[in-house]
C-alpha positions in Angstrom: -62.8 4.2 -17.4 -60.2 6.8 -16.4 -56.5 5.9 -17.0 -54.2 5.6 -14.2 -51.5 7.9 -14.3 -47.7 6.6 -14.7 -45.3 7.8 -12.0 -43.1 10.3 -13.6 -39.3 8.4 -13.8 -37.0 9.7 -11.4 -39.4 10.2 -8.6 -37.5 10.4 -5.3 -39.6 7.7 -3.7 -38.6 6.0 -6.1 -35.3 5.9 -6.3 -33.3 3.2 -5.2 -31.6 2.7 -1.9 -28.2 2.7 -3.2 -28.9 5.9 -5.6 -30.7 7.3 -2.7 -27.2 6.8 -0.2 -24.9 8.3 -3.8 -26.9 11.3 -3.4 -26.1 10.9 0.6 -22.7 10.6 0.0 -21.7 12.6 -3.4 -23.9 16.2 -2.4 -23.1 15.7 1.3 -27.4 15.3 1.6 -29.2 14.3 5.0 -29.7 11.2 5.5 -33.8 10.3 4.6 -36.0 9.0 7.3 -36.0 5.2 6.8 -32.9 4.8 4.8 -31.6 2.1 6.9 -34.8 0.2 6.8 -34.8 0.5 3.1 -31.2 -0.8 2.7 -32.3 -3.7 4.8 -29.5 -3.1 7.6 -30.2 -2.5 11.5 -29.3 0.8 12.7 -26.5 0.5 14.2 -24.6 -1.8 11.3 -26.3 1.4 9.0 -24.6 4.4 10.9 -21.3 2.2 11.4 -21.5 1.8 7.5 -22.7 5.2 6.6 -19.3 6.9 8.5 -17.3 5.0 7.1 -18.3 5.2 3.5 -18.5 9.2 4.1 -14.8 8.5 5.2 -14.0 7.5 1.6 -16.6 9.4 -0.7 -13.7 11.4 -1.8 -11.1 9.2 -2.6 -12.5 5.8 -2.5 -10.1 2.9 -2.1 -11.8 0.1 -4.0 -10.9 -2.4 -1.9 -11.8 -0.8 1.3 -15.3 -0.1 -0.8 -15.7 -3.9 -1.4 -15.3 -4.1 2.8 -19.3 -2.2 2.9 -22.3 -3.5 2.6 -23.6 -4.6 -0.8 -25.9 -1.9 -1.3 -23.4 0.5 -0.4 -21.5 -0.9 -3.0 -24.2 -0.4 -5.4 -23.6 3.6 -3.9 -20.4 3.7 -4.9 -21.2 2.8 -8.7 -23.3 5.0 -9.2 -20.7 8.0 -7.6 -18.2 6.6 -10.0 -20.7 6.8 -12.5 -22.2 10.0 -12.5 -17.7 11.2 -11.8 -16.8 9.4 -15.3 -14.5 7.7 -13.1 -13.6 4.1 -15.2 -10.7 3.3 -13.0 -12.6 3.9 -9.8 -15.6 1.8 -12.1 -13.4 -0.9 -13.4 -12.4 -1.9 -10.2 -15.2 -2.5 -8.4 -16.6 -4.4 -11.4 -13.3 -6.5 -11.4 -13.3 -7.2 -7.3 -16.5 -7.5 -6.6 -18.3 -10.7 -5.7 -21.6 -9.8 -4.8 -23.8 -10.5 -7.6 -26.1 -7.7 -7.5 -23.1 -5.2 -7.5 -21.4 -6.9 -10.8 -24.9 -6.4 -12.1 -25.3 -3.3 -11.0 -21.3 -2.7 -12.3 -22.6 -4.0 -15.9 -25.5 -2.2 -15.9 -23.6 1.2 -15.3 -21.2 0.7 -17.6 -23.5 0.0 -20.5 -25.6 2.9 -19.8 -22.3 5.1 -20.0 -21.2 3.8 -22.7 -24.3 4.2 -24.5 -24.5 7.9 -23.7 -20.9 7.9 -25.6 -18.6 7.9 -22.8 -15.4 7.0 -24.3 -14.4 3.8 -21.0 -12.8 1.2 -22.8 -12.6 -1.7 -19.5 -12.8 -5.5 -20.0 -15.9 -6.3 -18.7 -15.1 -10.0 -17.1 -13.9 -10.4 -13.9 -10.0 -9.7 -14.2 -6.8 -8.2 -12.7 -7.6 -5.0 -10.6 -6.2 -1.8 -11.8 -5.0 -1.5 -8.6 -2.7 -5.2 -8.8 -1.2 -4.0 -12.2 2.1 -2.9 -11.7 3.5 0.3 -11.9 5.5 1.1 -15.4 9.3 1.7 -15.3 8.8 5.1 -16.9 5.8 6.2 -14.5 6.1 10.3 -13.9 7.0 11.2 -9.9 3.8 13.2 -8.9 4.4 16.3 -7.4 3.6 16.6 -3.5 2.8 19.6 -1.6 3.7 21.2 1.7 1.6 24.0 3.2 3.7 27.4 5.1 4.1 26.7 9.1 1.5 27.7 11.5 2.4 29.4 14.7 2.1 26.5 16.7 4.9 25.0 14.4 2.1 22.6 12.3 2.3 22.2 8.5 0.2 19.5 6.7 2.1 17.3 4.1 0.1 16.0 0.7 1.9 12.8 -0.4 1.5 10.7 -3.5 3.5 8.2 -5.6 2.3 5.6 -8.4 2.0 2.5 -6.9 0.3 -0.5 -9.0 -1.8 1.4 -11.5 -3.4 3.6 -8.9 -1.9 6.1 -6.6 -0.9 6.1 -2.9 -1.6 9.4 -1.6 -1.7 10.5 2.4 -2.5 13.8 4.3 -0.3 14.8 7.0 -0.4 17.3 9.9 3.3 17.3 11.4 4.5 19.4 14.3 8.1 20.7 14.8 7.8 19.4 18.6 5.4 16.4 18.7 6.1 14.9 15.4 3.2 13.6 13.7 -0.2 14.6 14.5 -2.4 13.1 12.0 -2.4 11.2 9.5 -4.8 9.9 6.8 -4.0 7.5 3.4 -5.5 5.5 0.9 -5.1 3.8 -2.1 -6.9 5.8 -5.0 -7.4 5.7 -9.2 -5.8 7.8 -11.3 -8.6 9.7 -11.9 -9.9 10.5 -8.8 -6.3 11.1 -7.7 -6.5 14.1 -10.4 -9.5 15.0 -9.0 -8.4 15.4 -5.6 -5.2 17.5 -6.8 -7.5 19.9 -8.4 -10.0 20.1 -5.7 -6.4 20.0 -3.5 -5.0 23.5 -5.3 -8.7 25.4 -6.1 -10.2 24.8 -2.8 -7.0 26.2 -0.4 -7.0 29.7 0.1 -3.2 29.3 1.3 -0.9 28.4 -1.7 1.3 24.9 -1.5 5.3 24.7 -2.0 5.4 21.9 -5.2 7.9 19.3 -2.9 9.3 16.0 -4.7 8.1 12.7 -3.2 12.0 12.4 -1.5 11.8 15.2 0.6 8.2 15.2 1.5 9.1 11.0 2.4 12.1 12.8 4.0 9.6 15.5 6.5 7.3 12.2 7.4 10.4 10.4 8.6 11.8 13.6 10.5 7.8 13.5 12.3 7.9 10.0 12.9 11.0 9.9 14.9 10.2 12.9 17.0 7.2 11.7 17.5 8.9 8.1 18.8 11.7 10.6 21.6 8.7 13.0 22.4 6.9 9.7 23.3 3.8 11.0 21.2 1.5 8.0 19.6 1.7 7.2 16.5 -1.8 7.7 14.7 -3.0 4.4 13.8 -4.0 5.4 9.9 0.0 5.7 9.7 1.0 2.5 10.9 -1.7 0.5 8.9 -0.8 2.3 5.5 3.1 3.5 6.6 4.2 0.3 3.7 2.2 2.0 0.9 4.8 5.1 1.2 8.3 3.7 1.0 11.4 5.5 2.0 13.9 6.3 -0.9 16.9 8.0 -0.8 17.6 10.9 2.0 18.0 14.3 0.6 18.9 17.7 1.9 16.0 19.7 3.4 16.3 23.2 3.0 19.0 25.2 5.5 16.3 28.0 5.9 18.3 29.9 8.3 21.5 29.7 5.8 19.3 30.9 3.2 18.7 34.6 4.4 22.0 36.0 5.7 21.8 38.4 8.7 21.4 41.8 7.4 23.6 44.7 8.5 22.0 46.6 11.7 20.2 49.3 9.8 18.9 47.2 7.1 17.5 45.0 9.8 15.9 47.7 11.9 14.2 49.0 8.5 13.2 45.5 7.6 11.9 44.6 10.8 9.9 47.5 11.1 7.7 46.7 8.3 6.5 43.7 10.4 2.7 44.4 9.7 3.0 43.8 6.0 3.7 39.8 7.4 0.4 39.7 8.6 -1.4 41.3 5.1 -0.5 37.9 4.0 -3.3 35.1 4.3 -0.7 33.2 5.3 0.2 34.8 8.7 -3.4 35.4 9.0 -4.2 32.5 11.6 -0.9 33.0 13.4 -2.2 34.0 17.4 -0.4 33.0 20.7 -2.2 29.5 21.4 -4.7 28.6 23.3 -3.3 28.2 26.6 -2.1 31.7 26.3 -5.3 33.4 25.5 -6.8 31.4 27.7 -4.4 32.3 30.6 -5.2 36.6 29.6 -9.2 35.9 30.0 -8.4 34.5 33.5 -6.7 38.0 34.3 -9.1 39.8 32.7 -11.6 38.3 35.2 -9.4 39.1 38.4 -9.4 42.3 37.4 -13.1 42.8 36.6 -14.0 41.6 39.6 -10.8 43.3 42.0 -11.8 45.0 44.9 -8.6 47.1 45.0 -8.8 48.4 41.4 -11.3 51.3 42.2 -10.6 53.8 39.2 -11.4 53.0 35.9 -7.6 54.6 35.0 -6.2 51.5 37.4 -8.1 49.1 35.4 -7.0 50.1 32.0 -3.7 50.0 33.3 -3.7 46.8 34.8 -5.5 45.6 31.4 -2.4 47.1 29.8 -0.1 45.3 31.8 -1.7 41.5 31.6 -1.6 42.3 27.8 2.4 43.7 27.6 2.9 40.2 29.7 1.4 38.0 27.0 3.4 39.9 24.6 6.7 39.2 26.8 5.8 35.6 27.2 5.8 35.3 23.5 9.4 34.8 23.2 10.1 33.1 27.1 12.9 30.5 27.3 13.1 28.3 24.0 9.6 29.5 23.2 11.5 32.2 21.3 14.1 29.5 19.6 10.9 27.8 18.4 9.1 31.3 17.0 12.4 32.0 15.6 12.8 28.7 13.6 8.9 29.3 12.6 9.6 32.0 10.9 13.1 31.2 9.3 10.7 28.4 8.0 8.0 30.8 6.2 10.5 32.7 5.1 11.6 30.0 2.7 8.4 29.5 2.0 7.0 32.9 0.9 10.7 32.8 -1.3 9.3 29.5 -2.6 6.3 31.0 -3.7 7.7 34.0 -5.1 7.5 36.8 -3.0 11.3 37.6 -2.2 10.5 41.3 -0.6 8.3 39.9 1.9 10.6 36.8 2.3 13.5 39.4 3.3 10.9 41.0 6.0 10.0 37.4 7.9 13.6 36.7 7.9 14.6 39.8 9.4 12.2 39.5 12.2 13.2 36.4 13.0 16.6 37.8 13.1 15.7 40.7 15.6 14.4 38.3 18.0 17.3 36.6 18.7 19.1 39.8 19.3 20.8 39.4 23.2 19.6 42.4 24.3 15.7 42.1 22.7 13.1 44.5 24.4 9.4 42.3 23.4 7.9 45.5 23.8 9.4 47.4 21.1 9.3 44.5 18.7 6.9 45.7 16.0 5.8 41.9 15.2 4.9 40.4 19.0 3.0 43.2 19.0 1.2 42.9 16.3 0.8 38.9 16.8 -0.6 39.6 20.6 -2.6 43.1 20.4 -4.4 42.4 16.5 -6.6 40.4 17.7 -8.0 41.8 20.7 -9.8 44.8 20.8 -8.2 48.2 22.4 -7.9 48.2 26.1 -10.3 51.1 26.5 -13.1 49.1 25.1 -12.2 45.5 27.4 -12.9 47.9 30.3 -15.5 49.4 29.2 -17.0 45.8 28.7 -16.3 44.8 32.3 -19.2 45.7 34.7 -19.0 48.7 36.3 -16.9 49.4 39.0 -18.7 50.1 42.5 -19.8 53.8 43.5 -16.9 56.0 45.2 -18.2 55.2 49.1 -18.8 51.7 48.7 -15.7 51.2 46.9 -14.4 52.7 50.4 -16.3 50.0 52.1 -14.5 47.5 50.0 -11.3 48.5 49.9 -10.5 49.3 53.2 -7.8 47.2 53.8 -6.1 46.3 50.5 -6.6 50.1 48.8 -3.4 50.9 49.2 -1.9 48.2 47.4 -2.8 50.4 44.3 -2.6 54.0 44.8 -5.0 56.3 42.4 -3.4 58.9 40.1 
């Protein structure tokens, strides 16, 4: 009689719901067919589940963990398994009530351990890492700011010690709305470290190193413009505002004081060297916003479909025009106090990160456009921040559909032609 053959280990139908959702939610997999079935949840309670664990895969909160479904529990072990992470480990094996998941916890633990993975945790049901309090002597953590994008956004990375773990947040604040977004949690140490890491190598951009005062000290500023612009606050801040608290006020930078006005040559030469700005990755997003390009497609369509524009020479020009307006309307009103203030901004930052000589440039643009008598259309940098990204205005016409033969363009133009004369 033959022998039956043994199932090789580690066959994926085999694997257990809770390994099979770590693989979901550590490589970012699909989701199998039948998963929710096999986790013994309805659909619905599954997918509610499933976004919210995806929510914390990177920097799992233990006790918002503990708030899933056991066998998403289970899921999370075996991520903090296979990430060596004992605080992230330890927690879960010291909060947990569910039976199978201390188990499970145990189980893990051992088979790290016996692999000689140096975890030295108390394996009883205890004191959380995240209830033991935070030593006297504990190190500030460095935060980070990003440079200003041209709709006046930077994102804030905050962090502090708190309780053995480490607080951390994500903001997006705005220099007219305030505070845009916001997302916090409370992490281990180790995936903290993680995050930093992933945090430095994964940004193209580089980060200003901040201290925990002023980047506290930027989240207040957002908050209360948020509160007289009448904006929202996002609901992520108010639940975890308490796991942030403020400490003394310091000085944020005068960016303006920083870089004196040059003499009127020097500026002229600066501010002529505008295009090496947007070499930088950091100006490499910067664009007039959405409304604005928005606003130039709709002209772009009146003229391709005008029935007085009957020369292709009357097209390009009117092309040329919508364009020199967007350009114009760059610096309209306090929409050029706000660039100005933008770039004063990056200024300080590209000085922050080392890069003086191109420091010196930003800030002389910025001072050229608040010259009194400032002509948009000679200023090297609206130029370059309007007509970079669209394509010459040769090839827009071109791209319209033709314009109509020479006797029906007659026809149609009878009675507005001479609203625009041909050359």
């Amino acid at each position: 009689m033959a022998k039956k053959k043994k199932k090789k280990a580690g066959k994926k139908s085999d694997r257990s719901p809770a390994l099979v959702l770590a693989g979901v939610l550590g490589k970012e997999q699909q989701v199998p067919e039948g998963l929710a079935a096999r986790c013994q949840l309805a659909e619905a309670e599954f997918a509610r589940a499933l976004a919210a664990a995806r929510e914390l895969a990177r920097a799992p909160d233990p006790r918002l963990v503990l708030e899933l479904p056991a066998v998403f529990q289970e899921a999370f072990l075996h991520l903090a398994a296979a990430r060596e992470d004992e605080d992230l480990l330890g927690d879960l094996l010291s909060m947990a009530r569910e039976k199978q998941v201390i188990k499970e916890a145990r189980r893990l633990l051992h088979h790290l351990r016996s692999r000689g993975v140096q975890i030295d945790l108390a394996e009883p049901a205890g004191e959380s890492i995240l209830q033991r309090p935070v030593a006297v002597d504990e190190p500030e953590l460095d935060c980070y700011l990003s440079p200003p994008e041209a709709d006046g956004t930077r994102f804030l990375w905050m962090a502090r010690y708190t309780q053995g773990g480490a607080s951390v947040c994500q903001a997006a604040v705005n220099d007219t709305d305030g505070l845009r977004e916001f997302n916090g949690g409370v992490v281990g140490r180790n995936a903290y470290r993680r995050m930093v890491k992933e945090l430095i190598a994964d940004r193209q951009l580089p980060l200003r190193t901040i201290t925990y005062a002023e980047a506290r000290q930027r989240l207040a500023q957002a908050v209360e413009l948020s509160k007289k612009s009448g904006q929202a606050l996002p609901e992520q801040y108010l639940k975890f505002s308490a796991e942030l608290p403020a400490v003394e006020q310091v000085q944020l930078p005068d960016t303006r004081a920083a870089f004196p006005r040059p003499a009127d040559e020097q500026l002229a030469e600066l501010a002529a060297r505008a295009g090496e700005l947007f070499e930088l990755e950091e100006f490499s997003a910067w664009a007039p916003g959405e409304e604005d390009i928005a606003a130039l497609g709709k002209k772009f369509e009146e003229i391709e479909s005008s029935t007085v524009i009957v020369t292709e020479a009357q097209r390009i020009e009117q092309i040329g025009r919508a364009i020199d307006k967007l350009v114009e309307q760059q610096v309209d009103g306090k929409r050029r106090d706000r660039l100005v203030e933008r770039l004063f901004e990056m200024a300080d930052f590209l000085a922050a990160t080392g890069r003086a000589e191109q420091a010196g440039i930003c800030a002389a643009v910025a001072w050229s456009l608040e010259a009194e008598n400032l002509q948009p259309l000679e200023s090297k940098f609206l130029e370059l921040l309007v007509r970079r990204g669209l394509k010459p205005v040769e090839e827009i016409a071109q791209q319209m559909k033709p314009l109509p033969a020479a006797g029906e363009a007659d026809d149609q133009a009878d009675s507005s032609s001479s609203l625009i004369t041909p050359p």
